[in-house]
C-alpha positions in Angstrom: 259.1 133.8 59.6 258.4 131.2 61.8 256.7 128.2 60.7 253.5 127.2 61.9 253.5 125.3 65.1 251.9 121.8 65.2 250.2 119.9 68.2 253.5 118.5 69.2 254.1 118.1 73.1 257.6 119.2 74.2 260.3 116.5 75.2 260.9 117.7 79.1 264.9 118.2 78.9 267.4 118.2 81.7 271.0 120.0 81.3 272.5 117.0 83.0 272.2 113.5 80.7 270.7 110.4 82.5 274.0 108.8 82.6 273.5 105.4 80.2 274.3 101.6 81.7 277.6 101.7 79.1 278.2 102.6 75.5 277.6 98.3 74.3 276.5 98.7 70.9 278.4 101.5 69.3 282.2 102.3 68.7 285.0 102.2 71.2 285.8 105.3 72.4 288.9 106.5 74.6 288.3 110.2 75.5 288.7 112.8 72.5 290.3 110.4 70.1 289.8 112.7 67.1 291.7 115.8 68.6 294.4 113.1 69.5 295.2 112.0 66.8 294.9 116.2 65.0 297.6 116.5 67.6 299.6 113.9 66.7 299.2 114.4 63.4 300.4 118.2 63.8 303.5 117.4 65.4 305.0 115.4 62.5 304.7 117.9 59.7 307.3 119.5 57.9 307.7 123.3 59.0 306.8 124.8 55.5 303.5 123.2 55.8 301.3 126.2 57.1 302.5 127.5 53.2 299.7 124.6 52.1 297.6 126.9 50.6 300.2 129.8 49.8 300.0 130.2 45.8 303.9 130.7 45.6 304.0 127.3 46.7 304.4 124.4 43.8 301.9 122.1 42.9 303.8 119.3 43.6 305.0 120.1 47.1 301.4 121.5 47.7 299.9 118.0 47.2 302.6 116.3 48.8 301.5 118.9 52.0 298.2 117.6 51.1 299.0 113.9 51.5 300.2 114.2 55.6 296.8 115.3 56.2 294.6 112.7 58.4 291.9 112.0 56.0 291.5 109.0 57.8 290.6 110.7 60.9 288.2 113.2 59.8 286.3 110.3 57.8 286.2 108.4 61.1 285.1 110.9 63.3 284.4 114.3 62.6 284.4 116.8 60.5 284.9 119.7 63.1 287.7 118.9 65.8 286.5 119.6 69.4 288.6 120.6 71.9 288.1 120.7 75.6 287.1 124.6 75.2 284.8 124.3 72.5 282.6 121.2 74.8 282.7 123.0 77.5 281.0 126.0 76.1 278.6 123.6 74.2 277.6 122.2 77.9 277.1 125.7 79.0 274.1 126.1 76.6 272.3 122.4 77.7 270.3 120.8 77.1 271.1 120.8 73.2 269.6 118.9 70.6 271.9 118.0 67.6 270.5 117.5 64.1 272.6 115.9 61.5 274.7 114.5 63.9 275.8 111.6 61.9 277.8 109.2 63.9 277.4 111.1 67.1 281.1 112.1 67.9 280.7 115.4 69.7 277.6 113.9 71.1 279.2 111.0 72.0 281.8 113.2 74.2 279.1 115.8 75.6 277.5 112.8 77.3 280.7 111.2 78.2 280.6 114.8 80.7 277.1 114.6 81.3 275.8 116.8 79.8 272.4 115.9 78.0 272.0 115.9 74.2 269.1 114.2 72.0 270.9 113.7 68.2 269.2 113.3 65.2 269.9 112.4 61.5 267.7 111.3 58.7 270.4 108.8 57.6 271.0 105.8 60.3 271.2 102.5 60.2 271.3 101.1 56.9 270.1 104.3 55.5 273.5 105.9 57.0 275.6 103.0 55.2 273.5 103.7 51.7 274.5 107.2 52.1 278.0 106.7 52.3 278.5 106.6 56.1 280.5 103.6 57.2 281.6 104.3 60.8 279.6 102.5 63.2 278.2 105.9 65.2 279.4 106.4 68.7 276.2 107.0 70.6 272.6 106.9 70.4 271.6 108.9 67.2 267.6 108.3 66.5 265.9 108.8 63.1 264.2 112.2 62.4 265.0 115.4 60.3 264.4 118.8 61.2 260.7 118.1 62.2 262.0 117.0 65.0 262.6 120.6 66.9 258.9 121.6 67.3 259.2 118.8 70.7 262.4 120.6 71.4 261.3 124.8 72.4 263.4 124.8 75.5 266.7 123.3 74.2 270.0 124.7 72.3 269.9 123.6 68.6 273.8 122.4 68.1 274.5 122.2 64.3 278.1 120.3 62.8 278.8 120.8 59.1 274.9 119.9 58.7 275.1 121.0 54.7 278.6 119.4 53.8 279.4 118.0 51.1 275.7 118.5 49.7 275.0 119.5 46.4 271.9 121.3 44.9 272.9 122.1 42.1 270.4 119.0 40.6 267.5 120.2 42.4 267.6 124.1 43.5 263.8 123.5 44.9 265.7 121.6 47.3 266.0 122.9 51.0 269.3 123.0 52.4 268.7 121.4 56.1 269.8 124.0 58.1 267.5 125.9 56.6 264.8 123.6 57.4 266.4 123.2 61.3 266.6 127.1 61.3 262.7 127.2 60.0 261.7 124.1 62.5 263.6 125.6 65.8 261.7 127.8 67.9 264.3 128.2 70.8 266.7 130.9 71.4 270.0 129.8 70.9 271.9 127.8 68.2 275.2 126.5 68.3 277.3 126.3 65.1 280.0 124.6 64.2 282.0 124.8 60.8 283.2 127.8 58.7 281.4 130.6 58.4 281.5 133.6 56.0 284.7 135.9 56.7 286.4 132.6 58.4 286.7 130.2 55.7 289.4 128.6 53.6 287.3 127.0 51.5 285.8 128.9 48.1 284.8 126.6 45.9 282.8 123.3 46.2 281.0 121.1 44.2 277.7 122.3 43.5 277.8 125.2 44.8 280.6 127.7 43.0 283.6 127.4 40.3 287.0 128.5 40.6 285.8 131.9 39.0 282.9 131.9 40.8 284.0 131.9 44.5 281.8 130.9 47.1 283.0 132.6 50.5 280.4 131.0 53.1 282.9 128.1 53.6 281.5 124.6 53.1 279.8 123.6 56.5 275.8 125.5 55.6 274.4 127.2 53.3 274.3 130.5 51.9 270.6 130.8 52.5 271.0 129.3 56.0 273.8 132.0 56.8 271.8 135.2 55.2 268.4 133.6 57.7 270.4 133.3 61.0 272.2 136.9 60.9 268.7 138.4 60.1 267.3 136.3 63.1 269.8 135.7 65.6 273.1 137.6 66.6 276.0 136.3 67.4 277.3 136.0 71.2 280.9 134.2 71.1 283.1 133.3 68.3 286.4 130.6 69.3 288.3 129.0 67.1 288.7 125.2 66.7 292.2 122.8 66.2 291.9 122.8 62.4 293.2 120.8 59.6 295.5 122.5 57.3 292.4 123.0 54.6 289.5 124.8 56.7 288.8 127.4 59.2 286.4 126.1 61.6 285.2 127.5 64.3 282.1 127.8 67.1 279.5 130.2 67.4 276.7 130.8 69.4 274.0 132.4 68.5 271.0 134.1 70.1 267.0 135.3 69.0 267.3 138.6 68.0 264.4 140.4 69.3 263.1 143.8 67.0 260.9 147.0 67.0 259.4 148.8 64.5 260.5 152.5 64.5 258.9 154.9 61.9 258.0 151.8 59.3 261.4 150.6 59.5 262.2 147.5 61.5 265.5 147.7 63.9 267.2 144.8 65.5 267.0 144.8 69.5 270.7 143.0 71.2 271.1 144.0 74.8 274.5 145.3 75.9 275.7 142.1 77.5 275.0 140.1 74.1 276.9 142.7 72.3 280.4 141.3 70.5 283.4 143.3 70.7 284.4 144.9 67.5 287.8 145.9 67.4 289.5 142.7 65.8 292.7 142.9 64.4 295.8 140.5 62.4 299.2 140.9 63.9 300.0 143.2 60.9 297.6 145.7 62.1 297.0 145.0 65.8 299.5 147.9 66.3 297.0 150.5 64.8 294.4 149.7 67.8 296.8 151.5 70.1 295.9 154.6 71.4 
């Protein structure tokens, strides 16, 4: 259901950005430092490290594996690599509007290109630093939450790892918020980026499974979040991201599914140029597709 709409006037939104005087204020930037540095990183590891996460592989050598990652980099930057692909598909959908976009990396980049995106995240400023975010953000990012979205009908909601690292397990009245974003947005398309269940590497975090208890929806939203968009929206594009050697992120878009009500049963409307291709396939199997 959608949530009641309040007497909020809509922020008029171009696709292009009004270019700013210069970025004085926030954190040197020199094009797409973060997937730089992935790259670099990539071409200096030993060639048994795509076995990080093989369980014939010993603990030792596993954490050893472990210890070449960049942790450095994805605290600095992002959590989600973008690569030129994955911004130019984001521009595609503008003008987008970002919520938890924490020190504004990918937006920082989008309006590098011009494209225009308003971020958002309840933590800035000091509030940011209390909350364990110490890198100085790298564009304009204002203060406001999910609220935020009623001004915003016309533009693409563009979500980054907006539930990570968040626990609930202290307070399960809490509201994940992409749920709240997902409640709040009354556009048509969404943008997420992340893992997503059936392309994940991570199953367990903290607060939200054990090792017994695995929790396939990845680590970047919630379960509830994942369960509300596939019974809302339909996905349009799937692409992979440059990942570290511990996730499986990728982008999706995503657009309103529109339904009918057939004999008392409801029945979900996606027009044949929305609809994904289904035949996907490993290289261990691709040869069964063959006719």
């Amino acid at each position: 259901k959608k949530p009641i709409i309040m007497e909020t006037a809509p922020i008029a939104m171009d696709s292009e950005a009004e270019v700013e005087d210069d970025n004085s204020g926030y954190a040197e930037l020199n094009g797409n430092e973060l997937l730089a540095k992935w790259k670099a990183n990539r071409s200096k590891l030993p060639s048994d490290f795509s076995r990080l996460l093989d369980p014939e592989l010993s603990e030792e050598r596993r954490g050893d594996l472990f210890e070449m990652e960049d942790e450095y980099a994805m605290d600095q930057y992002a959590w989600a690599i973008p690569d030129e692909r994955a911004l130019r598909i984001c521009s595609e959908f503008a003008p987008l509007v970002e919520i938890g976009a924490g020190a504004g990396y990918w937006a920082r980049l989008l309006r590098d290109k011009g494209v225009h995106v308003d971020a958002f995240d309840i933590n800035v400023g000091h509030d940011a630093k209390a909350a364990g975010v110490s890198q100085q953000p790298y564009c304009r990012v204002e203060k406001s939450g999910p609220e935020k979205l009623l001004q915003y009908p016309n533009a693409t909601l563009l979500l980054i790892y907006p539930d990570d690292h968040e626990d609930f397990s202290n307070d399960p009245e809490r509201v994940p918020l992409s749920v709240q974003s997902l409640q709040m947005y009354q556009g048509d398309t969404i943008i997420h980026v992340g893992e997503w269940l059936g392309s994940t590497s991570t199953l367990s975090m903290e607060g939200q499974a054990t090792p017994d208890d695995p929790h396939p929806w990845g680590r970047s939203t919630a379960v509830e979040f994942q369960i509300l968009l596939n019974s809302t929206f339909h996905k349009v594009l799937d692409v992979p991201l440059p990942n570290w050697g511990s996730v499986k992120n990728c982008l999706t878009v995503w657009k309103r599914t529109q339904t009918v009500v057939l004999e008392d049963d409801r029945y979900a409307y996606i027009p044949s140029d929305e609809r994904l291709e289904v035949c996907v396939a490993t290289p261990s199997t691709r040869h069964l597709l063959k006719e």
